[in-house]
Every structure is written in C-alpha cells, then in structure tokens.
C-alpha positions as CSV (number, residue, x, y, z in Angstrom):
1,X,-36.3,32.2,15.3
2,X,-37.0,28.4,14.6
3,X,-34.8,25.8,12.5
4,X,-37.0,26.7,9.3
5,X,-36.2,30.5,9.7
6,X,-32.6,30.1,10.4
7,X,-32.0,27.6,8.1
8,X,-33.9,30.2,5.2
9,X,-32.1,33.3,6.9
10,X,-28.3,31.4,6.6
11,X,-29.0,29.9,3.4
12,X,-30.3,33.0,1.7
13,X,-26.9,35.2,2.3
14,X,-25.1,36.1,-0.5
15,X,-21.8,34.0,-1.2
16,X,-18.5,35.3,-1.5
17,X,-18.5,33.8,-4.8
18,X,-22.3,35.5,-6.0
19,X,-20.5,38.7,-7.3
20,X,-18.8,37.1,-9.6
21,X,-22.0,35.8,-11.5
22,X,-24.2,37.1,-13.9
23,X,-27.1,38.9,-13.2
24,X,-30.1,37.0,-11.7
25,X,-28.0,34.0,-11.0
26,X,-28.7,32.8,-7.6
27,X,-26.0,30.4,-6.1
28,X,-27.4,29.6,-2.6
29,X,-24.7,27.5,-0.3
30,X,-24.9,25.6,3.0
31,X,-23.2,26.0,6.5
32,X,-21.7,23.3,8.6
33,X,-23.3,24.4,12.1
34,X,-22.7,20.9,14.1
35,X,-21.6,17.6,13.2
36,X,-22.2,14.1,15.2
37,X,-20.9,10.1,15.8
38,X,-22.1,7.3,16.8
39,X,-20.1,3.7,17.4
40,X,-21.8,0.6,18.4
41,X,-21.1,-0.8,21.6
42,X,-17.7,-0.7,23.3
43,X,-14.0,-1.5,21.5
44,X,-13.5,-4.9,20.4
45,X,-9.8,-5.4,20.4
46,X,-7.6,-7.9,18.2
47,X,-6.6,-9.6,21.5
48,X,-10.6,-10.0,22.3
49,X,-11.0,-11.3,18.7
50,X,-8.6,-14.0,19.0
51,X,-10.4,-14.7,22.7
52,X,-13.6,-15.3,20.3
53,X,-12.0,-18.2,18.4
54,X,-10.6,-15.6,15.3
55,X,-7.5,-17.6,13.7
56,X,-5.0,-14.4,14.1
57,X,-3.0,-12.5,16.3
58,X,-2.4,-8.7,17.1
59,X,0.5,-8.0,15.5
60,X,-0.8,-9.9,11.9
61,X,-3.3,-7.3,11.9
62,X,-1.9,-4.3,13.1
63,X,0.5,-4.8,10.3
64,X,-1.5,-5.7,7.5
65,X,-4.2,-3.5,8.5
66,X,-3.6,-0.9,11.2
67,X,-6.4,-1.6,13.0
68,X,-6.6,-1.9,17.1
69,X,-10.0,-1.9,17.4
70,X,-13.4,-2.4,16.1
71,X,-17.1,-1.4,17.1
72,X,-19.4,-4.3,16.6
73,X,-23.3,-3.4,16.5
74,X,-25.3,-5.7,18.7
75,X,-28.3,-7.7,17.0
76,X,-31.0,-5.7,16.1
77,X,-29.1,-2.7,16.1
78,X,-29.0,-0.9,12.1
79,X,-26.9,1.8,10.7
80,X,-30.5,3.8,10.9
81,X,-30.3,3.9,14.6
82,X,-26.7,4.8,15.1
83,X,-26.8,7.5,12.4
84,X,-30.3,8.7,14.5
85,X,-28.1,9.3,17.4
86,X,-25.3,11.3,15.4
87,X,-28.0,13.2,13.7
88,X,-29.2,14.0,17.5
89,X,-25.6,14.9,18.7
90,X,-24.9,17.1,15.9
91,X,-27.9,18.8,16.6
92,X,-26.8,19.5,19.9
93,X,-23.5,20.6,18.8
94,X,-25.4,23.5,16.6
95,X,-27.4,24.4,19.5
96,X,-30.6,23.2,17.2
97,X,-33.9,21.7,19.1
98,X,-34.6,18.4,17.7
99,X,-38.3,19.0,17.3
C-alpha cells in the first residue's frame, strides 16, 4: 500500500461521531500518525548572550521571562528548511517513505 492508498484507506473510515448524522452526510477526519522538530543550531544560553555583549544577566531573564536558552538559526538558514526537516522526522516517526 503507498502513502496515497493509506492516506484514502484511514481517511475514509467511518467516525465515531458519523452515526449520529443524517443520512448521506459524510464527515471524513484525520489521524495524527507521526509528528516532528527541528531547532536551529545548538543552545544559546543567557550566560553566552551576555558573553555576546547583551546588556543583561541570567537571573533578569529567567525571572522576567523563564527562558534558559535559545536556538538561533545561522544565516541563510529559513523557517522553510527547518520545518523540511521536521516534516522529514515526522515522517519517519509514521513509518511513511518520503518519496
């Protein structure tokens, strides 16, 4: 079975909900079958930030904020390509070839 005939076969089953609806109604619903991420180069903490000349300290932001640590993309790099990769992860969690 390819991705077309599995998506068709697991989209096409009746919902719970489809007996509850009149006649002829067709509610057609969608599975979760893998999900994926994708961060942009390694953890950036507060402490590295102030290293970079920032004008703050860890605690000011952990307070304020919560955060520890950010992912910064590198030049060039757009949220096209990183979402490409999760697209390519979750589709490895589903067990779904990518062509």
């Amino acid at each position: 079975m390819d991705t077309t005939d599995r998506i068709t076969a697991e989209t096409n089953r009746e919902s719970p909900g489809q007996r509850h609806r009149s006649r002829g109604e067709r509610i057609f619903f969608a599975r979760i079958t893998g999900v994926g991420s994708s961060l942009p180069g390694p953890p950036i903490s507060n402490t590295d930030l102030m290293a970079r000349g920032v004008d703050t300290n860890d605690d000011w932001v952990i307070s304020r904020t919560g955060i520890k640590t950010r992912h910064i993309a590198q030049a060039g790099v757009t949220s096209s390509d990183l979402a490409f990769e999760a697209c390519l992860r979750a589709l490895t969690v589903a067990e779904i070839d990518a062509s």
